[in-house]
KEBAFI-893052 format. One record per residue (C-alpha): x, y, z. Coordinates in steps of 0.1 Angstrom, whole numbers. Layout:
N
{atom {X, Y, Z}}
...
! end
This chain:
525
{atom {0, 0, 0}}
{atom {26, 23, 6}}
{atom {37, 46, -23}}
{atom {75, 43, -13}}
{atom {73, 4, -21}}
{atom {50, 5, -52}}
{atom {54, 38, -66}}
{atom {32, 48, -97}}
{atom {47, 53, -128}}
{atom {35, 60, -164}}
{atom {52, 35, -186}}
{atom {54, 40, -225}}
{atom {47, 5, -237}}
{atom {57, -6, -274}}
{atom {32, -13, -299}}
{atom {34, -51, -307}}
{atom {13, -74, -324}}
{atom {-19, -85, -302}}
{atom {-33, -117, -295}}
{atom {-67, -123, -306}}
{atom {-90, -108, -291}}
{atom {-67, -83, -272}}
{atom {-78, -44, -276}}
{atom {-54, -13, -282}}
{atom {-64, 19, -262}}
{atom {-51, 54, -249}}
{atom {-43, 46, -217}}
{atom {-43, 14, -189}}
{atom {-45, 13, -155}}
{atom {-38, -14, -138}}
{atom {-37, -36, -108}}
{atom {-61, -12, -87}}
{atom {-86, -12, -60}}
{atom {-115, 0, -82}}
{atom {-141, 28, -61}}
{atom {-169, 32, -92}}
{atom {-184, 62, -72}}
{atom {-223, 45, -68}}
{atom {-210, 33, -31}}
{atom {-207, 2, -43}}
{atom {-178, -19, -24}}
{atom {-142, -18, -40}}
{atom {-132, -40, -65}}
{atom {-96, -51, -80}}
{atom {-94, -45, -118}}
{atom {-81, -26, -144}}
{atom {-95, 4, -166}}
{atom {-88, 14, -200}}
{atom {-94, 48, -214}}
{atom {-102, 48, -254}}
{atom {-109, 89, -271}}
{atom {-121, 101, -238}}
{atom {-141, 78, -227}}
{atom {-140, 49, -203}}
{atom {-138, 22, -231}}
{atom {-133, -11, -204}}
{atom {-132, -22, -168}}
{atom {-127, -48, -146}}
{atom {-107, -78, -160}}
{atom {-95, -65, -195}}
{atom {-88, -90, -229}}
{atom {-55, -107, -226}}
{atom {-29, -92, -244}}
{atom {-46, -55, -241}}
{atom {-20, -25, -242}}
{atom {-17, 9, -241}}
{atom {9, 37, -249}}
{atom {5, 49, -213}}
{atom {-3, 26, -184}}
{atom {-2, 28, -150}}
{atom {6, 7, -124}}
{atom {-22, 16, -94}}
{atom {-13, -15, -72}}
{atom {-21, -7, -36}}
{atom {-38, 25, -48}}
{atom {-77, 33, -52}}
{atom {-90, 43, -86}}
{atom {-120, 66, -85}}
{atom {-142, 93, -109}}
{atom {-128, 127, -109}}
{atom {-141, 148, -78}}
{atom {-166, 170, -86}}
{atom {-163, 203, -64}}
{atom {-195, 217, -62}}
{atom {-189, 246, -45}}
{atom {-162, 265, -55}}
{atom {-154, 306, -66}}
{atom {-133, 301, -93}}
{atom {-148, 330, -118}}
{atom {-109, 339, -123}}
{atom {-103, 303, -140}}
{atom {-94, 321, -173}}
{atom {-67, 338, -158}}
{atom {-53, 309, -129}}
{atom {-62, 281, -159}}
{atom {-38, 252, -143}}
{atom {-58, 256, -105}}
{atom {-32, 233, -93}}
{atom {-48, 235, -57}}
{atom {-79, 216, -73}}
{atom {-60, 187, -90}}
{atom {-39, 180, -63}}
{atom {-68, 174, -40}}
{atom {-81, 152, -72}}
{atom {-110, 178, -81}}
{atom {-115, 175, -122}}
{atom {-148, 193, -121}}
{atom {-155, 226, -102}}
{atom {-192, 245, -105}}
{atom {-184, 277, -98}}
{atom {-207, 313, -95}}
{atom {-218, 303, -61}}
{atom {-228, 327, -33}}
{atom {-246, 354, -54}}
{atom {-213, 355, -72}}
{atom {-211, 348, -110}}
{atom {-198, 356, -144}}
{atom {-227, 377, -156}}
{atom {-224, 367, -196}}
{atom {-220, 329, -192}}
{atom {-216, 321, -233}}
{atom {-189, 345, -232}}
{atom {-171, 331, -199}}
{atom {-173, 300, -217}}
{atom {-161, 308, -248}}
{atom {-130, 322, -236}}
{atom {-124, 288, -215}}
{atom {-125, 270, -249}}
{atom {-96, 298, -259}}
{atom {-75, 298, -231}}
{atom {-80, 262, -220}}
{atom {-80, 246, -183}}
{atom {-66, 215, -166}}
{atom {-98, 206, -150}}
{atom {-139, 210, -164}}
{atom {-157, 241, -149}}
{atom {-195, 247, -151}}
{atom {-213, 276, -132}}
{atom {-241, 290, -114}}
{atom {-257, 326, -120}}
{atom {-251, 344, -97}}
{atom {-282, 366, -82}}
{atom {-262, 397, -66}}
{atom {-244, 397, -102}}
{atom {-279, 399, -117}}
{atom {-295, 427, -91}}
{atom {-265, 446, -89}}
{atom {-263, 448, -134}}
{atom {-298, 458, -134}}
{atom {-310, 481, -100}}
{atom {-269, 499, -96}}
{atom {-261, 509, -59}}
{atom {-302, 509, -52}}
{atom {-303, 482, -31}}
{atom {-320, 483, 0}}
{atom {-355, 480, -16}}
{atom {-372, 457, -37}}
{atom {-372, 459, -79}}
{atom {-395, 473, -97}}
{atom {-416, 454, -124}}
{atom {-395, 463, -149}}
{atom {-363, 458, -133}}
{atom {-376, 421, -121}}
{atom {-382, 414, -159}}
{atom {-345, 425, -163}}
{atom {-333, 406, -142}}
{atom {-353, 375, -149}}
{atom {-343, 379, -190}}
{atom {-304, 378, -174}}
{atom {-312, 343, -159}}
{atom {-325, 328, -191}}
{atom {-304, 338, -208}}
{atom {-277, 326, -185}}
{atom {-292, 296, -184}}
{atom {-297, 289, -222}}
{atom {-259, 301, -222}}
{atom {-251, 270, -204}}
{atom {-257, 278, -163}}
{atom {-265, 252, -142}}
{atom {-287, 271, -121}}
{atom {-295, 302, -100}}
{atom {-270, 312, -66}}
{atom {-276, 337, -40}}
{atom {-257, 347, -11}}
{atom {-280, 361, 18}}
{atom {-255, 377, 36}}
{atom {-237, 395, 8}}
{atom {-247, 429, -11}}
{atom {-269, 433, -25}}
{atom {-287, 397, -20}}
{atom {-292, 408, 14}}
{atom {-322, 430, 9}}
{atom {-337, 409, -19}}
{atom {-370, 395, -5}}
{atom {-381, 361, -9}}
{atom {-406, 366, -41}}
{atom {-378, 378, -54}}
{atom {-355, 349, -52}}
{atom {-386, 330, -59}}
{atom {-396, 346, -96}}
{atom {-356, 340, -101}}
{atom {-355, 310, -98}}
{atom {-387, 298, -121}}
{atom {-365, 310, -150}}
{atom {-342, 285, -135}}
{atom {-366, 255, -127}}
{atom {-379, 262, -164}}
{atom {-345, 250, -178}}
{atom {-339, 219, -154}}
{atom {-314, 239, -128}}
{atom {-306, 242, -94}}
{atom {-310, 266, -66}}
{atom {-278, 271, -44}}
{atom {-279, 290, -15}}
{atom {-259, 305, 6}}
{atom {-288, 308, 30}}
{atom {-293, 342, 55}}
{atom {-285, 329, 87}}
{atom {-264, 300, 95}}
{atom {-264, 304, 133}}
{atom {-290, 308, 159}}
{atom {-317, 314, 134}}
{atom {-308, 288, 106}}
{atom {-347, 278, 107}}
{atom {-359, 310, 94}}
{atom {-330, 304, 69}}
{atom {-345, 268, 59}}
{atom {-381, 279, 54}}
{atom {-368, 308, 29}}
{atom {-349, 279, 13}}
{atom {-378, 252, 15}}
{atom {-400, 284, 4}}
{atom {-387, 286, -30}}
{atom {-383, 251, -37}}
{atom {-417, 243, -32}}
{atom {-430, 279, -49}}
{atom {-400, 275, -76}}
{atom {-406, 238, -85}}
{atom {-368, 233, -84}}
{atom {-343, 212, -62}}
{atom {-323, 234, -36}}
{atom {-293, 227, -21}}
{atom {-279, 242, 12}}
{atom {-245, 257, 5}}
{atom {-219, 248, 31}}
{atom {-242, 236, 58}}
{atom {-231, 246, 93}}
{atom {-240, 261, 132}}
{atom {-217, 289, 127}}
{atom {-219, 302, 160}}
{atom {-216, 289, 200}}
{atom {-251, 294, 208}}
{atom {-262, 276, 176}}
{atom {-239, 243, 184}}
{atom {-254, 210, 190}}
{atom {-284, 219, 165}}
{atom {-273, 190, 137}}
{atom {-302, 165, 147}}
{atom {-329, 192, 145}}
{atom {-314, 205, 110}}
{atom {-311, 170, 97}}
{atom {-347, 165, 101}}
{atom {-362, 196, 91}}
{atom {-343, 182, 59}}
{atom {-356, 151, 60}}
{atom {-392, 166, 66}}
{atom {-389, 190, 38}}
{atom {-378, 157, 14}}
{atom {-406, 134, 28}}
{atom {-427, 166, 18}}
{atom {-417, 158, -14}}
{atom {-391, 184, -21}}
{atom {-355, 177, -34}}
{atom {-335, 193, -11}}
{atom {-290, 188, -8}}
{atom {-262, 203, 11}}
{atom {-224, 206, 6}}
{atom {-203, 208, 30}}
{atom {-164, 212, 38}}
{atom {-141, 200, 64}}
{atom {-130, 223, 84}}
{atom {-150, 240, 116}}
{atom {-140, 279, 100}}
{atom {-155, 293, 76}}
{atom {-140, 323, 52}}
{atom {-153, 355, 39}}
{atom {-150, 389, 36}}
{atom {-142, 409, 71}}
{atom {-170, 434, 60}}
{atom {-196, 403, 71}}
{atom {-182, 419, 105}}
{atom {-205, 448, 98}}
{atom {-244, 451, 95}}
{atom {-253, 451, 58}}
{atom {-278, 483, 62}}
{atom {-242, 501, 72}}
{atom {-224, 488, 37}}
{atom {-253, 496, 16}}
{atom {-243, 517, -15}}
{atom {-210, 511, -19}}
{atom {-172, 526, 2}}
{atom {-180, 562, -2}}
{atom {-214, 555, 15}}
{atom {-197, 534, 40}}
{atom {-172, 562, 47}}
{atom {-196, 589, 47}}
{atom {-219, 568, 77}}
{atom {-184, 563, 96}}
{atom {-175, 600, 98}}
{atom {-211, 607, 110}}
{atom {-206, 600, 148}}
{atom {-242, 591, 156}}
{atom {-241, 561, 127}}
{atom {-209, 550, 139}}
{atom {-224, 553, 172}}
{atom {-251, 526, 159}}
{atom {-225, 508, 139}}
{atom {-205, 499, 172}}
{atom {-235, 489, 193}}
{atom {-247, 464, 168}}
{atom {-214, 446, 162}}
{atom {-212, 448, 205}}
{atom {-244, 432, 202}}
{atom {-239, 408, 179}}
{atom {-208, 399, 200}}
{atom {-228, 395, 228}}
{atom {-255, 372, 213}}
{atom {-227, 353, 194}}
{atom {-218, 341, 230}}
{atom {-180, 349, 213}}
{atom {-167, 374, 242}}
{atom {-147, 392, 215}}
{atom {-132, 391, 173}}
{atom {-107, 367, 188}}
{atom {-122, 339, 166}}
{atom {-121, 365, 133}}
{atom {-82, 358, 116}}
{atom {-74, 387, 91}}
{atom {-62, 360, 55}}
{atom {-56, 389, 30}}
{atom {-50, 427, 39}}
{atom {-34, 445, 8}}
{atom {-28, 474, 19}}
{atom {-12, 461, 55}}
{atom {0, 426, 47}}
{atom {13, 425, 85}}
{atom {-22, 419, 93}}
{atom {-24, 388, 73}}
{atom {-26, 355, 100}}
{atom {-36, 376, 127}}
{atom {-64, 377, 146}}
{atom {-85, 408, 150}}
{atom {-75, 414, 182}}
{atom {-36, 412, 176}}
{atom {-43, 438, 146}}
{atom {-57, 459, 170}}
{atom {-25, 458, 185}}
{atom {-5, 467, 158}}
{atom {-30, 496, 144}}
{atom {-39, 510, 179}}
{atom {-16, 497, 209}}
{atom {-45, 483, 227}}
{atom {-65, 450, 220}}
{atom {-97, 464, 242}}
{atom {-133, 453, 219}}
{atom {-131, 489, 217}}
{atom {-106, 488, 201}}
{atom {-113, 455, 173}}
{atom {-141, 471, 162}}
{atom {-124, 501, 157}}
{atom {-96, 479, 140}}
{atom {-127, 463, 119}}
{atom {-140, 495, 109}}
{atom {-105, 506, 97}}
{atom {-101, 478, 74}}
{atom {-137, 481, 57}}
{atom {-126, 519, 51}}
{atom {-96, 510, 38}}
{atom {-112, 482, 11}}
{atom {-121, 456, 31}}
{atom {-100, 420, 39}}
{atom {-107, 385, 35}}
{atom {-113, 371, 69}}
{atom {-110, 331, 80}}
{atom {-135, 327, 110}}
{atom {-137, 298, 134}}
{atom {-172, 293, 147}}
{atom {-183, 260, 145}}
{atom {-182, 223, 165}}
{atom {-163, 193, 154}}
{atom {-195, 167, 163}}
{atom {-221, 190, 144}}
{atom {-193, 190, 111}}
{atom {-195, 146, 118}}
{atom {-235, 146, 120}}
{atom {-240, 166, 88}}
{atom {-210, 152, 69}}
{atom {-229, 118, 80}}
{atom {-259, 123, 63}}
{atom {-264, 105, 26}}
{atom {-273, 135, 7}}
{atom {-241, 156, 19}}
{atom {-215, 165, -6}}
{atom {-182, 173, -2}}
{atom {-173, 206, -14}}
{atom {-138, 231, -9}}
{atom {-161, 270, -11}}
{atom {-122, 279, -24}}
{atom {-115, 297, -51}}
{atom {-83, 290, -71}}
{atom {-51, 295, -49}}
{atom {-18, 316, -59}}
{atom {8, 299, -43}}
{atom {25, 315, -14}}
{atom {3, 341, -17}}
{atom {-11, 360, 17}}
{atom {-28, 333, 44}}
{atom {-59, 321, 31}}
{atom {-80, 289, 45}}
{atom {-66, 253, 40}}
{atom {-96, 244, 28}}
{atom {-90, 258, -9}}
{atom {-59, 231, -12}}
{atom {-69, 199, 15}}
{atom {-106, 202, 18}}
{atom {-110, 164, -3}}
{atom {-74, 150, 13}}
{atom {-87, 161, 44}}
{atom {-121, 136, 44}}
{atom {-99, 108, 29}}
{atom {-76, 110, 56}}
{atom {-91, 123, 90}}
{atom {-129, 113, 83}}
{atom {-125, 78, 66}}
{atom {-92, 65, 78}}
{atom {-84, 77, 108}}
{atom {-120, 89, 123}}
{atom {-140, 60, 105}}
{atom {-166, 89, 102}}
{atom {-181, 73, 70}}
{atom {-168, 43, 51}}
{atom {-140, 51, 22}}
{atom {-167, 38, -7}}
{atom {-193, 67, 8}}
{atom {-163, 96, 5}}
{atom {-155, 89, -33}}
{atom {-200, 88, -40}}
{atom {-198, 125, -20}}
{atom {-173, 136, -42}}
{atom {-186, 122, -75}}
{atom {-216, 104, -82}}
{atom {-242, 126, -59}}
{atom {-224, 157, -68}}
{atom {-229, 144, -109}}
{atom {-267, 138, -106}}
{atom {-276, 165, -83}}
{atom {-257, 189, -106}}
{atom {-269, 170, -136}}
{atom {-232, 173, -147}}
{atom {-241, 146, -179}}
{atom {-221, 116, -185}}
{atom {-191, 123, -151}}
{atom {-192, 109, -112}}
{atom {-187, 70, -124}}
{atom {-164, 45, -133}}
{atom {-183, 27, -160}}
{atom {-178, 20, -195}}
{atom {-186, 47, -220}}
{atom {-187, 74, -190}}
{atom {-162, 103, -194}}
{atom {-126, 92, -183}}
{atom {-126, 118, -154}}
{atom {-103, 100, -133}}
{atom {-82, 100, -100}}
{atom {-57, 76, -88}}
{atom {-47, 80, -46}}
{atom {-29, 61, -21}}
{atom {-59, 54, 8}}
{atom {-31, 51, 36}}
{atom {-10, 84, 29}}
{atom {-36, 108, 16}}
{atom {-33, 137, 39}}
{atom {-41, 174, 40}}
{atom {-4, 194, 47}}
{atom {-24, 228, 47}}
{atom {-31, 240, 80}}
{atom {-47, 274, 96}}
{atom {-11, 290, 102}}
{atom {6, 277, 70}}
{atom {-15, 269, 41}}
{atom {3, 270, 11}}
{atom {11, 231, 9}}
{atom {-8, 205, -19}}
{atom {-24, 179, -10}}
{atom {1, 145, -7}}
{atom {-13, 106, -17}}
{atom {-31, 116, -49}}
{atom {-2, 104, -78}}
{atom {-24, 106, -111}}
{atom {-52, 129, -122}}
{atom {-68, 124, -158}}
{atom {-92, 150, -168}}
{atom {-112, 136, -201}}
{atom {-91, 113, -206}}
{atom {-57, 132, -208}}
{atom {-31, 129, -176}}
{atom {-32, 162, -158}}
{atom {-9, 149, -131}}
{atom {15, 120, -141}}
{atom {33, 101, -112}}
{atom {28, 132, -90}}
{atom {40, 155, -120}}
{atom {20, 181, -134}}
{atom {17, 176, -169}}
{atom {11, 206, -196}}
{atom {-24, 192, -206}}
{atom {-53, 219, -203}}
{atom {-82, 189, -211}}
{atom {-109, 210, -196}}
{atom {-141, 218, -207}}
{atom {-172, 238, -203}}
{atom {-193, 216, -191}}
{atom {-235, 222, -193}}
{atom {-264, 210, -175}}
{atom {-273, 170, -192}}
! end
């Protein structure tokens, strides 16, 4: 089993004259612990990979060969991971997203959040130009779609006409190739979108065979009132929802999984189809402005400024963050950790408290909110916040309809101190949930990451090893797998993954990136 005594390596083998009945094909693996993504137990085998495509599996024809084969003894062969959850909209410009394939991610669905690409046909379209080691399809984004069509008026609902707007962007977002409708409830300008809103949204969406992601409005002490927006447009929308990164994000919320897990269950003997995604870590990452009370950000930074130079609305600024503090059951911003400050990369790894520190010479909550403040005025900071339980991340990674997903975008390497997530997030359930916590079995993982994610999605002919499906592939060592990136020092890939092929082409070749950009657009199927 262990990749120091049976390392992989891709062999060039001569072309020779075949024995009857033998097949020629791209690419051979052999000698592997076969995972086909349904759940199903693993098997030993061998796969070969003919124009793309899975072409055989299990015991192949005597005599078969290959150009390329690979020797996966000890090692488990599964689909390509499917990353459902990912922010990725800069793929065009980071096209290798080496943080993805070392984790053995071949398929990311990004636009989540609210987030998006407004003109998907032309997002696409320069994918096909520039090319991409791994497949991406994506969501439309909702606070892309209010912001294009209402400007900085946000705290009120659309008009008619500007609903009608906004609705035509969806369509044609989704006839451009979307896989459904996004919105992130805590973000501007989602935030002051009501629910009929969300609702007439996602009909356009429903009417085309997509999916509602949300990034719900409360994932803390009220996540209830969160679900029943969620349930709420499913039902009115006619259209499966899934719960972005399901969580208690918050003390007083802890210990809540049960009751979530079966309002969920409720909801789907109700007859609605209803998901989650999840990742593995109990910190979550966003901007630092989610620090601040939305009604404060409305209208953009000179707005913002302008309210924090008028001392009565800073006044009111200060006692709702004290407030929130307070309810939070937190004590203080201890638990916020400053990832990416451009204009003071000092503060990057610290918490708010030790910027406070550096900016003011006192660390008083005083003090951090003043810090916080500061940093919104001065174009805000990615943030990495730790605010949730280890059991409640086992219970709701537990669950059958939970898939395993990074919410990462696409990492520059070395580059400030973002969460570990974005390069272990699928190493990190491999290793600490299946092998060394026994949290769920090794064949459930690889059906999180692929199979559920395909179907749910409706990512087409991906998620399974089976013949004619699409040679997405990953090749890992069960027994070393491991996630290297940690809180304090993330910049490290993934280790135990040795082979990636991405439609059929090796991405990574015995732990070698390769200079293959097989990715594609990929479209709801």
């Amino acid at each position: 089993m262990r990749l120091a005594r049976r390392l992989l390596l891709c062999l060039v083998v001569p072309l020779v004259s075949l024995p009857l009945g033998a097949e020629t094909y791209d690419l051979i693996i052999r000698h592997a612990s076969l995972i086909d993504g349904t759940g199903a137990p693993a098997r030993p085998g061998d796969l070969a990979i003919r124009a793309g495509r899975i072409a055989a599996i299990g015991q192949l024809p005597a005599g078969s060969t290959a150009p390329t084969e690979i020797d996966a003894a000890g090692h488990v062969v599964a689909p390509g991971f499917i990353d459902v959850h990912t922010h990725s909209e800069d793929v065009n410009d980071l096209p290798t997203a080496e943080n993805f394939l070392r984790m053995g991610v071949t398929t990311i669905v990004t636009g989540n959040c609210g987030g998006s690409k407004l003109e998907v046909g032309a997002f696409f379209a320069q994918l096909a130009r520039t090319g991409a080691s791994l497949n991406v399809a994506t969501l439309i984004g909702h606070n892309t779609v209010r912001f294009q069509v209402m400007g900085g008026s946000f705290m009120r609902p659309p008009t008619p006409a500007e609903l009608e707007k906004m609705c035509a962007l969806v369509e044609q977002a989704m006839q451009e190739g979307a896989v459904g409708l996004s919105t992130g409830l805590i973000y501007l300008p989602g935030s002051f979108a009501k629910t009929d809103e969300i609702v007439a949204l996602a009909k356009v969406a429903a009417a085309h065979g997509g999916i509602y992601a949300s990034h719900m409005r409360y994932e803390n002490s009220r996540i209830l009132e969160a679900l029943d927006e969620l349930t709420t447009v499913a039902r009115e929308a006619k259209i499966p929802a899934e719960v972005s990164h399901i969580k208690l994000s918050s003390p007083n919320a802890w210990g809540r999984a049960d009751e979530i897990l079966a309002y969920l269950d409720r909801a789907r003997a109700a007859g609605l189809k209803i998901t989650q995604d999840q990742y593995a870590y109990t910190a979550s990452s966003t901007g630092i402005s989610a620090l601040i009370a939305a009604e404060f950000r409305e209208g953009g930074a000179a707005r913002y400024k302008e309210r924090l130079a008028n001392s009565a609305i800073k006044a009111q600024m200060v006692a709702e963050m004290k407030d929130s503090i307070a309810k939070g059951q937190r004590g203080d911003f201890t638990y916020a950790v400053v990832a990416n400050f451009k204009p003071d990369p000092r503060f990057n790894g610290k918490t708010i408290p030790q910027c406070a520190q550096l900016l003011r010479g006192a660390a008083t909550l005083d003090d951090q909110i003043e810090t916080i403040l500061d940093i919104e005025a001065r174009g805000g900071a990615q943030g990495v916040f730790h605010g949730m339980s280890e059991p409640d991340l086992k219970k709701f990674l537990a669950q059958p309809l939970t898939m395993i997903a990074s919410d990462s975008g696409i990492r520059k390497f070395g580059e400030a101190v973002p969460h570990p997530r974005g390069y272990g997030n699928n190493a990190r359930i491999l290793g600490r949930y299946v092998r060394d916590q026994k949290v769920i079995s090794l064949e459930d993982a690889v059906r999180k990451m692929t199979s559920l994610p395909a179907r749910t999605f409706r990512l087409g002919e991906r998620g399974e090893l089976r013949t004619g499906a699409i040679a997405d592939v990953v090749i890992f060592d069960p027994a070393t797998v491991n996630d290297s990136s940690t809180y304090d020092d993330p910049h490290h890939y993934a280790t135990g993954f040795s082979d990636v092929i991405v439609n059929g082409s090796p991405v990574i070749c015995a732990g070698q990136l390769t200079s293959a950009r097989p990715g594609q657009a990929v479209k709801l199927n």
